[in-house]
Every structure is written in structure tokens, then in C-alpha cells.
N, C-alpha and C positions, 0 to 999 in steps of 0.2 A: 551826884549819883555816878558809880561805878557804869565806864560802856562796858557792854558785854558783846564779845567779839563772838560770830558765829561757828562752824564747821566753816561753813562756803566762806569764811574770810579769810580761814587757815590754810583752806587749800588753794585759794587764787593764788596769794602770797608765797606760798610751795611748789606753784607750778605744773606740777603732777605731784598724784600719788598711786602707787599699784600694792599689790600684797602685802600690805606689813611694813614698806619702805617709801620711802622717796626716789623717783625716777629721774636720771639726770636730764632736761632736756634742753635744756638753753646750754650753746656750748661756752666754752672757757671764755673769759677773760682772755684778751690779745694782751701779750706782755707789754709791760709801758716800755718808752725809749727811754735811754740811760741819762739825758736831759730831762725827763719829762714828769713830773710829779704826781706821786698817787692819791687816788682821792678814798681817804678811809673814812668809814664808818663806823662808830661804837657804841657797842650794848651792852650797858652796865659802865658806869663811869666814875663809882664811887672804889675806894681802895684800893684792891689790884688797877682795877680798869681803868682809875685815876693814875696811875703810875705806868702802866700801861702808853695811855692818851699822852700823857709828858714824854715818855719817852719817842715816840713814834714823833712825835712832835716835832724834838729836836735834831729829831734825825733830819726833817724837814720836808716831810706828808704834807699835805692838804688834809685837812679836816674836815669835812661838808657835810658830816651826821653826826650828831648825839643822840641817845636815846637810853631814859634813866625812866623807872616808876616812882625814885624819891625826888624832889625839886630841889629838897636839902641838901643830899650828899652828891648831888649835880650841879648844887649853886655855883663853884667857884667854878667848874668845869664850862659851865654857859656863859658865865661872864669874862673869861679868860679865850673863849671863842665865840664870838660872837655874830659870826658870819655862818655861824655852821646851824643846819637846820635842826629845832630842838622836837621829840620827837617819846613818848611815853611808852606808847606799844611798836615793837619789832616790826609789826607784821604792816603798820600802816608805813613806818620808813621805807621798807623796800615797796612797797607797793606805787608811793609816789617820788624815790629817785631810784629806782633800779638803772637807769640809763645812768646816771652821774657818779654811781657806786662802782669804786673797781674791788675794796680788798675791806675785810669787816673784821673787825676784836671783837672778840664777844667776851666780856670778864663777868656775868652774871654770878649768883651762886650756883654750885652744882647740879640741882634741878632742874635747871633752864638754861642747861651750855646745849641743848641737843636740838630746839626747836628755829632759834634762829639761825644755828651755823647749819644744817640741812638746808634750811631756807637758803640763806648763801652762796651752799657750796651747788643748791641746782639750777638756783641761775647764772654760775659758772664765774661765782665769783673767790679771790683768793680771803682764804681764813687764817687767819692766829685764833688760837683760843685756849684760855687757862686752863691749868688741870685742876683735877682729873678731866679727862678729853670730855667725860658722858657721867652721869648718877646709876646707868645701867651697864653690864656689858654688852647686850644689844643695843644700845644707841652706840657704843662705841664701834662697835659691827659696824652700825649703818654708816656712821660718817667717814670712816676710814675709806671705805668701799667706794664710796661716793666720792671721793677727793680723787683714789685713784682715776674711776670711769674719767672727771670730768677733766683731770692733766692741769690742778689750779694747786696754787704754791700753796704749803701750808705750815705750820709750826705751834706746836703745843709747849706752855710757858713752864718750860723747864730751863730757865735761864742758870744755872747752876751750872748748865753744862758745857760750857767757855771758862768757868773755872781754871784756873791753869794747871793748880794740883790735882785737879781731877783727869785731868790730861795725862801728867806724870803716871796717876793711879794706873789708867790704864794701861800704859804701855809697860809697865812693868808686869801686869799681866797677863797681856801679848807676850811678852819676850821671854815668858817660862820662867821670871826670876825663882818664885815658891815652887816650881814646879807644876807637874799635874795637879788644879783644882777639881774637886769634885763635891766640896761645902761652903756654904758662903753667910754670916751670917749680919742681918741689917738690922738696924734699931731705929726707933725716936723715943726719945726720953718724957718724962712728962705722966703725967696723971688728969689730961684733962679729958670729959667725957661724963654722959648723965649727968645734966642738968636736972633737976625739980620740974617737975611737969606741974606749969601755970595752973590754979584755979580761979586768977582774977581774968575780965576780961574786958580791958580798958579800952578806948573808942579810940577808932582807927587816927592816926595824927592825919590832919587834913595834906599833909603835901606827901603822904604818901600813896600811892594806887595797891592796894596789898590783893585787890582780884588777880591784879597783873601779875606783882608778885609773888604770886603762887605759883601759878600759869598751870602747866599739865597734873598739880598733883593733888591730891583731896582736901576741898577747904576745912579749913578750922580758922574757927575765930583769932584775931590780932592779938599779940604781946610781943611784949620789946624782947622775950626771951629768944626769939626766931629771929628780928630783924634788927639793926642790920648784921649783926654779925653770928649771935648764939647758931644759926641756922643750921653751921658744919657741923656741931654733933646731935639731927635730931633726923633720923635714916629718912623722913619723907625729903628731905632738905639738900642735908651735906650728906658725908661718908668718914667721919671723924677723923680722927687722928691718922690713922692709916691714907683714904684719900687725899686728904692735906698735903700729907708728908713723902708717902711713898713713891708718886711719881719722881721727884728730886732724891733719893736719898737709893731707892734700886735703880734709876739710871745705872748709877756707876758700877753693881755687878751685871748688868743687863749689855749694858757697851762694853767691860772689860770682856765678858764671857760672850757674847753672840750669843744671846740669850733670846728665847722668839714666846714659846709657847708651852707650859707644864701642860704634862698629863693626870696627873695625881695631884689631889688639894688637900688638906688637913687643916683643923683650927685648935684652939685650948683658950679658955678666956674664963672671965665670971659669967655667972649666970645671964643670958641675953634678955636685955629688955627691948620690949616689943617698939617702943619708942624712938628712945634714946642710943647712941653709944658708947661705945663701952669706955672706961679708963683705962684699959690693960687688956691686951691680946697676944695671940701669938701664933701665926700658920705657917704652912711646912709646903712645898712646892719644890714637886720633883720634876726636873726637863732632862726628856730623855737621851739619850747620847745623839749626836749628827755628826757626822764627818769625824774630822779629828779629835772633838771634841766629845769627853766622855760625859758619861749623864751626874747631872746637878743638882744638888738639894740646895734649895735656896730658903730660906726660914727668916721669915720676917716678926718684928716684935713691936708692941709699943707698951714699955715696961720705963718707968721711972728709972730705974738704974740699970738700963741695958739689960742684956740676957744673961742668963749664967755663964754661959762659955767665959764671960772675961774674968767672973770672979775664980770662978778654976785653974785661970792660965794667969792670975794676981796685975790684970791689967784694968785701967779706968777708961772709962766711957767717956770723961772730958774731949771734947772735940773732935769723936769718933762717932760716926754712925756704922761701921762695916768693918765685918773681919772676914779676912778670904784665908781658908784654910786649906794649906796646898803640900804635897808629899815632900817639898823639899822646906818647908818655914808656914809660918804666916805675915799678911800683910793686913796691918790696922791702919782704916783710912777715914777721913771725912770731907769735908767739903775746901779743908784749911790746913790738913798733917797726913802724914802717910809716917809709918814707922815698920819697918821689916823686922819682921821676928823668929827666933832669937838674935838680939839685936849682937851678940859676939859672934856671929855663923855669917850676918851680913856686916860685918864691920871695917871690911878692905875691898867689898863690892865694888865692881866698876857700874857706876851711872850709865842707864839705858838711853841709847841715842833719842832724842825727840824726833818723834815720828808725827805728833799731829799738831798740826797748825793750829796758831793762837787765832779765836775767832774776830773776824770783823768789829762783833758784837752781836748780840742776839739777835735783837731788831735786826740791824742791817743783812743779817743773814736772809730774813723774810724778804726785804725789800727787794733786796738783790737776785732772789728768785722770783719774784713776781716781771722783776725785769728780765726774765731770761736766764738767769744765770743756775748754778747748780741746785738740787732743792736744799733748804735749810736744814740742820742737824737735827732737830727733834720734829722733822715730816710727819705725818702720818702713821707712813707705812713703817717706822719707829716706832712713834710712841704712841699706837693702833695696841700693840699687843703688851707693850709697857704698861697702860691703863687696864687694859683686861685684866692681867696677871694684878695688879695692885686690888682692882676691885674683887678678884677669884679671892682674893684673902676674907673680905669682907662676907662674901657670900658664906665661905664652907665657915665663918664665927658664927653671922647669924641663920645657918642651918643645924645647928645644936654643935657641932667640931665636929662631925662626922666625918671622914674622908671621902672622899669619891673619884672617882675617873672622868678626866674631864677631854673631850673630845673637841677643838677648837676648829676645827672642818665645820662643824656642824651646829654648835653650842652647845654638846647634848653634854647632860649628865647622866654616870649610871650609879647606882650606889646610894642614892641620898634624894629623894623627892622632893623636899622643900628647898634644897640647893638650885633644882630645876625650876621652881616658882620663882626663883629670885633674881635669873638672869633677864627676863624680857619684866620693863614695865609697866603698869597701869596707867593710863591716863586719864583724867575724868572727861566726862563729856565736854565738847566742842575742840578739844586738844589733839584728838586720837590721828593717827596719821596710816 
């Protein structure tokens, strides 16, 4: 039988809770010595989190917590570590080594990156966690927030962004090659989204916990269409194609442009199903001018064959996610080609000095702050508003494409009332925080 975990279990294990949030009160993590090995913990150990766990690994962590709801996709994880204490629900791990815990992964599905990394980050411990950072943009509110107060490393898995061409990307956007930008436009390709909504309902596989697996959000019966993987396009779950992907893919107009926070949101898609999402979308996010830099439309898509702009300008999507349109060219980029265009205007261009360093590596960048050192490239206080702005797309689709004015001080929206239902989420009983 299924345990069922209380309220009063969620909240010892949180530490405090006040208004609406989690309160920091256990202070930080003391940075380790630059000899001294950290002791992580992880939740969620199957796919990313399994790649994750390797990697962190060979960096050369200590390992002293697993904690999986499937036995299956945590088999080879437990028997590959087997010193390390195995562990089903979040809440009892920290509860009985919080002293032995310095720094946590959390690689869940999307639904459940918010409860254990709060949990984490307020007993002051350092966080990695996959993107999207939160399933809401108020969870992403709270945990940003929370990372600040409590001064604990952190880094969201946008490993993409050590890229080396992604490096180049930028600095030639620094360096004014195209000139003034003021459009920018992103892609992912692909048609995946809305699945068939189950009407079998098969018995739970014995090594999986699917109460656990649920955790904060409305039960419905098991099917293999949600776990382990269908999950990301079913909205109580994942955030489809768009959260998948867009954390990695506007990084790179978000870091070339100093990009923080739109004011204005727009969407255009098929018809929204209340379930599922979509195949095909497409929102528009304008960031208003700051300093030197003038105001931004940024237009995001997930369209099988990129957006129109390329077929207008007779350019392929192959190996592109991004076209920066700027008063002097454009620049087409992806994670693996950059191409300056028109390519005969840039064709005796002097090459821009490299200005940013080749990273350590991902991981090591976390570790390295945990020990003191600078915070990691995709912190928080990065990719805090990088997550909002990717899930702001989601919201103003599934608010019918209405546009609205979006107010990031505040969360408010004005313009569109169901945009505003969509930013804070519901939690079922015993989850609520």
C-alpha cells in the first residue's frame, strides 16, 4: 500500500512555511575546502538525473543519497552506488541526513522540481536543478528568491551553455557585428505534442510509487502514457515542447541581448486542449528598452519547419534555432553554426576577439561555487527570469493567444484573466506550502 505523507510531514521537512512561500531559516551551507569532497544528493535518477548522477560523479562527489519513486529506472543507479542511502520520498531523505547533505540535483519531471529544491534550498543547502527551473512561474518566483536570501550555489541544466559556438554567437553580438538588434527570432522544430488521452487503466507496475509520483498535482489513475516519459506534453505534468526546449535554445538571445524580463506577451497556436500540448505554437515577447539597449521583440516558435522569416529570406532551419535581426545583417545560429548574413556584406569581416572563456565544464562550474568560487553561469539569478519568460510563452498559448501586459515586480497580469489563473499553482491536499 501506498504511505501517504501528511501536511505536518511536508512542513517539518521545509522547515518553515509563511504566506504563500517557504522561509529561509537554516543558514547556508559553509563552502567546502578546495580538498574536500561534496556530499550530494539526488532526486530523480532516472535519464537526465541518471546522466546528471554520472556526470557529477566523475567529477568526483561523494554520492550519499539516491532517491527514485521507480526501483526500475533507479536499478542500475543503486547498484552502481551502493554505499549511498536509497531513499523513495524527498521528504524522508532530508529529514534523516540533512546533517550529511551539502548540495542536491533534483532531475524529477517538471512537476516536481519545486518541492524538493525549496526543501533544499531552506535548509541552506546548494542546488542544481533541470529545466524548466518550476511547472509554474510562481514556483520559479519562489526558488530564485530563496537561493538569493540564503547565498547557496546554484545552476539550472542548461548545459548548452559552454558550447563554444555559442560563445562566438554572443560576442559577435556584443560587438555590434549586425548592428542594432531589436528582433530576434527562436525555434524548435518538430511536431511533437497531444498525445491520445488514455481510456485504459492498467495496474500500477509494482516498483513504481505513482502517489509519489504525482506528488503536488491532481490524482488520475496510472498509464504508461504519463510515465516515464509521455509526462512532458500533458500540462498537469511537463510544459511541452516549449519548456523542454526553450530554456536551451533562448539562452543564447537572452545572454547575447541582456535580456531580463518582457512586459507584453502574445501567443497564436491550434486550438488549446485542456489537457495536453500543443504540436505547434508560437508567442511574441516584447522587453522593453534598458540602458543602451533598445526594446526587443523576441518571438518564439515550435513549428516543424522553423518560422516563416526563414522561408522569406530562402534560408533552412537545418542546424539553426535562432535568427537575430539586426539594422546592419542578420546572424543565423544554433547550438553547432553561426552564419552572418548576407553572407557577401560579411565576407572579408574581421573575426571578433574572444572575450568569453571556455567553461571548466558545467558541473565543475557548480562545484567550484559551492567551494567558494564565482557563481556558476546559469545561477539562478539568470536563469530565474529565463524560465519565466519561456513558461510566459506557455501561459499567454494556454490563455486563448490573447496578449497581456505582464508586470514582473508583481506577477500581475492585466489584459487577460485566465493568463492570471495560470501563473500561481494548485496543489492538492497535503502538498500545499
Amino acid at each position: 500500500m501506498t504511505q501517504r505523507i501528511h501536511r505536518r510531514d511536508l512542513l517539518k521537512s521545509a522547515a518553515a512555511v509563511g504566506t504563500g512561500l517557504f522561509l529561509g531559516g537554516a543558514p547556508a551551507t559553509a563552502p567546502a575546502a578546495a580538498n574536500e569532497k561534496i556530499n550530494l544528493a539526488f532526486v530523480g535518477i532516472g535519464g537526465r538525473g541518471r546522466a546528471n548522477l554520472n556526470s557529477l560523479h566523475r567529477v568526483g562527489e561523494n554520492v550519499v543519497a539516491l532517491c527514485d519513486v521507480d526501483d526500475v529506472r533507479a536499478g542500475k543507479a543503486y547498484q552502481q552506488h551502493g554505499k549511498a542511502r536509497k531513499f523513495k520520498d524527498f521528504r524522508r531523505m532530508f529529514d534523516a541526513m540533512e546533517k550529511q547533505i551539502d548540495a542536491v540535483v533534483v532531475s524529477t519531471p517538471d512537476h516536481t522540481h519545486f518541492h524538493p529544491s525549496m526543501t533544499a534550498l531552506t535548509m541552506g543547502k546548494h542546488l542544481y536543478c533541470e529545466k524548466p527551473m518550476a511547472h509554474s512561474i510562481w514556483e520559479v518566483r519562489q526558488m530564485t528568491e530563496l537561493a538569493r536570501r540564503q547565498k547557496v550555489a546554484t545552476q539550472l541544466g542548461v548545459q548548452r551553455h559552454t558550447i563554444s559556438n555559442v560563445h562566438r554567437v554572443v560576442e559577435l553580438v556584443k560587438a555590434g557585428t549586425i548592428g542594432t538588434i531589436k528582433e530576434v527570432h527562436s525555434w524548435i522544430g518538430g511536431n511533437r505534442g497531444m498525445p491520445k488521452v488514455p481510456a485504459q487503466r492498467p495496474e500500477v507496475p509494482a516498483h513504481l510509487d505513482w502517489d509519489l509520483w504525482q506528488g503536488p498535482v491532481a490524482s488520475r489513475p496510472y498509464h504508461p502514457t504519463y510515465c516515464p516519459y509521455g509526462w512532458r506534453f500533458w500540462w498537469d505534468y511537463g510544459t511541452g515542447e516549449t519548456g523542454n526546449w526553450g530554456c536551451h535554445i533562448l539562452d543564447i538571445p537572452f545572454w547575447a541581448l541582456d535580456l531580463d524580463h518582457p512586459d507584453h506577451v502574445s501567443a497564436s497556436g491550434p486550438p488549446v486542449h485542456g489537457l495536453t500540448t500543443p504540436r505547434s505554437m508560437a508567442t511574441h515577447l516584447r522587453f522593453p528598452a534598458r540602458g543602451q539597449r533598445p526594446e526587443v521583440l523576441l518571438h518564439w516558435y515550435h513549428a516543424a519547419r522553423g518560422p516563416e522569416i526563414l522561408r522569406q529570406h530562402g534560408l533552412s532551419p537545418k542546424g539553426a534555432n535562432t535568427l537575430f535581426v539586426g539594422s546592419d545583417g542578420m546572424l543565423l545560429c544554433g547550438f553547432g553554426m553561426r552564419k552572418l548574413l548576407p553572407e557577401s556584406r560579411f565576407a572579408d569581416a574581421k573575426p571578433v576577439s574572444k572575450s568569453i572563456p571556455d567553461s571548466p565544464g558545467f558541473y565543475r562550474e557548480w562545484t567550484a561555487a559551492i567551494r567558494g568560487g564565482r557563481p556558476a553561469t546559469c545561477h539562478f539569478d539568470y536563469s530565474g527570469p529565463l524560465t519565466e519568460t519561456v513558461l510566459l510563452g506557455n501561459v499567454a498559448y494556454r490563455a486563448g493567444g490573447k496578449g497581456f501586459a505582464w508586470d514582473h515586480r508583481t506577477l500581475g497580469v492585466s489584459g487577460n484573466s485566465r493568463a492570471g489563473e495560470l501563473i500561481k499553482p494548485t496543489f492538492r491536499t497535503g502538498w500545499q506550502v
